[in-house]
C-alpha positions in Angstrom: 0.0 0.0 0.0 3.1 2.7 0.6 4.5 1.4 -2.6 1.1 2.9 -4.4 0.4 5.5 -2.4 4.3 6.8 -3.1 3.8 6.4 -6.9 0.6 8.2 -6.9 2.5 11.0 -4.9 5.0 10.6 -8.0 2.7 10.7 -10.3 0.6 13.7 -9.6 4.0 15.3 -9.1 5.1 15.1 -12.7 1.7 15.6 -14.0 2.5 19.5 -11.8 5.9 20.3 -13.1 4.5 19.1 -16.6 1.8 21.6 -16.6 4.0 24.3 -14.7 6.0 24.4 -18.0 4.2 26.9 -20.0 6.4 26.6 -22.9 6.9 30.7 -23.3 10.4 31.9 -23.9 11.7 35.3 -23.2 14.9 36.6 -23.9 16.2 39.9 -23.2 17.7 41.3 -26.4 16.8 37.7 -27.9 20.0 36.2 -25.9 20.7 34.5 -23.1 18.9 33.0 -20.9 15.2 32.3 -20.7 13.8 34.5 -18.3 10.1 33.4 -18.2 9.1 33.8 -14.3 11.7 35.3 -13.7 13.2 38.7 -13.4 15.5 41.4 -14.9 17.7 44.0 -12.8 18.8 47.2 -14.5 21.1 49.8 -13.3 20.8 52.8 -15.3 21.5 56.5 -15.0 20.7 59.7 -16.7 24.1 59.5 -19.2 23.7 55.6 -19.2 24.3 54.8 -23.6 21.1 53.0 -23.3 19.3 56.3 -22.1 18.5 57.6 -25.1 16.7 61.3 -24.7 15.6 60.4 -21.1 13.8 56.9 -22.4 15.4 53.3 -21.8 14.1 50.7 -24.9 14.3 46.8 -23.2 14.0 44.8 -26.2 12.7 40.8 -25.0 11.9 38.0 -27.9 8.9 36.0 -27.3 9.0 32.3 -28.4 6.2 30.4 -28.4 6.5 26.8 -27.5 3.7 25.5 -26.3 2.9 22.8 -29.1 -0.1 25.3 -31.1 -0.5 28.8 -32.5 -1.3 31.3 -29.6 -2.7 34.8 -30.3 -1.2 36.6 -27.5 -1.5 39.9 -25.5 0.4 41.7 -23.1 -0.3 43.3 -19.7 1.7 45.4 -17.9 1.5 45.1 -14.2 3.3 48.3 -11.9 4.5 46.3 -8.8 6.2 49.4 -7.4 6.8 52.6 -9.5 7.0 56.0 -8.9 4.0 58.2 -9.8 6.4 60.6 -11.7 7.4 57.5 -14.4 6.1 57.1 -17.8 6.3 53.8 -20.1 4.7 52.5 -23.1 4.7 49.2 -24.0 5.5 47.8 -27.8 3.9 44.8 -28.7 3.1 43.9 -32.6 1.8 45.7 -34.4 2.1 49.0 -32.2 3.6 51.0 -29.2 0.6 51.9 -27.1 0.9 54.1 -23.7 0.7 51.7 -20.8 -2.1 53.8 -18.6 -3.2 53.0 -15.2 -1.3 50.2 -12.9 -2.5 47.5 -15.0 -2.7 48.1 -18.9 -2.9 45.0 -21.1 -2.4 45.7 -25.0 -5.4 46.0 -27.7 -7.2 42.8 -29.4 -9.6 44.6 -31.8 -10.3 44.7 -35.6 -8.5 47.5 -35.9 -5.7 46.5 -33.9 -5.4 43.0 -33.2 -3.1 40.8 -30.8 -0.5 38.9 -32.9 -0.8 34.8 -33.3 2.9 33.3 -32.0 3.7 30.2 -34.1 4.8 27.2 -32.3 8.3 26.6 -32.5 8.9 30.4 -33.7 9.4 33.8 -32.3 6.9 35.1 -35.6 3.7 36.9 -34.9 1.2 37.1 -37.6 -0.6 40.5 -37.4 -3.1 42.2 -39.8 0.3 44.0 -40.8 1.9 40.7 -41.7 4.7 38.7 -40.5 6.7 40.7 -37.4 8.9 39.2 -34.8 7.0 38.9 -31.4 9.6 42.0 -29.8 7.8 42.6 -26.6 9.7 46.5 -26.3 9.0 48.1 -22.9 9.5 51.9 -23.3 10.2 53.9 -20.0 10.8 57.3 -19.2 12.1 57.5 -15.5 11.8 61.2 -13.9 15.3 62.7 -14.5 15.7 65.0 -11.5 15.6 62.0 -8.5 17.8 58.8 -7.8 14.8 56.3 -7.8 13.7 52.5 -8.1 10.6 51.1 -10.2 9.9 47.5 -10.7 7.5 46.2 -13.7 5.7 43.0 -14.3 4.6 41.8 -18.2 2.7 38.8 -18.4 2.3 36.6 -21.7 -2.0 37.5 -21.5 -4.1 34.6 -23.4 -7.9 34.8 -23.0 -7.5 36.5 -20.2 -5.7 34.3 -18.5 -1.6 35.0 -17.8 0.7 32.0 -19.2 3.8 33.3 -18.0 5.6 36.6 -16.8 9.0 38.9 -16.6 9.6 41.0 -14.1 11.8 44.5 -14.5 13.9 45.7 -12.0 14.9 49.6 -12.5 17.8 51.3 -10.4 18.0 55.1 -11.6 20.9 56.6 -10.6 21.4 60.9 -11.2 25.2 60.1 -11.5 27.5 59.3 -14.0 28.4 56.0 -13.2 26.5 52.6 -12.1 27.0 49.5 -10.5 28.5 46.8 -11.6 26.1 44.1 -13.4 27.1 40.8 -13.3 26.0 39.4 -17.0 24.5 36.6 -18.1 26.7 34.4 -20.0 25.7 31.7 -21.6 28.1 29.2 -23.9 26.2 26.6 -27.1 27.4 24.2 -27.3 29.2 23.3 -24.3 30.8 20.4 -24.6 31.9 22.1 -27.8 33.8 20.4 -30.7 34.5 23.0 -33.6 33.0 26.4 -32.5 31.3 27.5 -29.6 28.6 30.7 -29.4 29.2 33.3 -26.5 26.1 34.8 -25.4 25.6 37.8 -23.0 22.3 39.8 -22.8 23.3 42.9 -20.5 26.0 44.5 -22.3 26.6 45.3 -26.3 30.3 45.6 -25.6 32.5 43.7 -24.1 35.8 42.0 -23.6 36.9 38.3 -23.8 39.4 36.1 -23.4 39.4 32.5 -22.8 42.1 30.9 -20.1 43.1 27.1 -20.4 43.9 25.1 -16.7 47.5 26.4 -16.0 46.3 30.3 -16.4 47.3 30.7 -19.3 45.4 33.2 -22.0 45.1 30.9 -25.4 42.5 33.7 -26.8 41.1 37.1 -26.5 38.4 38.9 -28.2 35.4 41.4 -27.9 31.7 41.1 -28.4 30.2 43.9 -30.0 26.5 42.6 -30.1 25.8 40.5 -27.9 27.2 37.8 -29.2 30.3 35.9 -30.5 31.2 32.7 -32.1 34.8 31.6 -32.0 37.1 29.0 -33.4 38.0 26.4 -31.3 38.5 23.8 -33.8 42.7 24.1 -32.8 42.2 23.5 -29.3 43.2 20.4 -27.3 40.5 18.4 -25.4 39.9 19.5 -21.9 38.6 22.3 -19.8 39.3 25.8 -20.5 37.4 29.1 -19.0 35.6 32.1 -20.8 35.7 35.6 -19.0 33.3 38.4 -19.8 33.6 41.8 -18.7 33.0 45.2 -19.8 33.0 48.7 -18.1 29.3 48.1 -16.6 29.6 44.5 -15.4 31.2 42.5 -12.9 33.6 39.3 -14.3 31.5 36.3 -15.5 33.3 33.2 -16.0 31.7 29.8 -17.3 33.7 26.6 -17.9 34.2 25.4 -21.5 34.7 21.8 -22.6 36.3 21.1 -25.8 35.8 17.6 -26.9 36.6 17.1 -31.0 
């Protein structure tokens, strides 16, 4: 009788982390890590590059795995924002001001929510075939130090699927802390070439350091990413560092195995 009552318990547990995969992807900048349910942390300031005219852009690609075509909206959810902060939100076809604490974007004739392919990051829309960008476009208030933090859920029917949450530092000064990147290596084990991913940073160095210290390459990533040759490497374990002027060191273990 334990015997079954254990591999019911089993059971209904794998039927719950089956469900609780909801099969959206989101990607800031289309890199990196998936950060459905989860969060990202910004540290910006008023002559940060990606302050452009007072207003930060966060660019996230939406992927839709779920197995079927989904027709998707977006709602943005203000968790904790200062009354003094404006935002729109982008979402295909349009950019539409996110009003009130809880805004959710258009599914009319006129201006309908995009369909997600399975398997793809396309949305169809009245205007034809866009990427599914979900763009966040906030203006913080440029005169105080202040801290705002955003949720967007992937809205079907009604019903939210799955969520990001945005974390904003604004800082008055010049400078900001440290970010530690997210860094992500494909493949790893690698054989010929291996893809560097980081989504906090546009620019930033690299170099790749073998067991005994020593450097065997170095090279920059101006967009995010970076794919390099490691078809001349030995077999074994070797270690990529990432930083750049507005992060904190990231190292991730390589293994090269031709």
């Amino acid at each position: 009788m334990k015997q079954i009552i254990l591999s019911a318990a089993l059971f209904f547990a794998f039927l719950g982390s089956v469900q609780a995969q909801s099969g959206v992807e989101i990607r800031y900048n289309g890199v990196g890590n998936n950060l459905a349910g989860s969060s990202l942390d910004l540290y910006l300031y008023g002559s940060h590059p990606d302050v452009v005219a007072g207003t930060i852009d966060i660019h996230f690609l939406v992927t839709n795995n779920t197995g079927a075509d989904k027709q998707w909206k977006i709602t943005r959810k203000e968790i904790s924002v200062p009354s003094t902060w404006i935002d729109q939100l982008c979402w295909p076809p349009s950019c539409f001001p996110a009003t009130d604490g809880l805004f959710t974007t258009p599914s009319t004739v006129g201006s309908p929510a995009p369909i997600v392919i399975n398997g793809t990051s396309t949305a169809i829309t009245a205007l034809g075939n866009l990427d599914a960008e979900m763009k966040p476009r906030i203006t913080p208030d440029p005169a105080v130090n202040s801290y705002a933090h955003y949720r967007y859920y992937i809205n079907e029917g009604g019903a939210y699927v799955d969520s990001v949450d945005i974390k904003i530092n604004y800082s008055l000064g010049i400078a900001a802390p440290k970010q530690t990147p997210v860094l992500t290596l494909s493949p790893n084990p690698a054989d010929n070439y291996v893809s560097v991913a980081i989504g906090t940073t546009a620019n930033a160095t690299m170099k790749v350091v073998d067991v005994l210290g020593n450097v065997v390459l170095t090279g920059v990533i101006t967009d995010g990413t970076e794919t390099i040759n490691i078809s001349d490497f030995k077999n074994g374990v070797y270690f990529i560092q990432v930083e750049s002027s507005e992060t904190k060191l990231m190292t991730r273990k390589l293994i090269v195995r031709h």
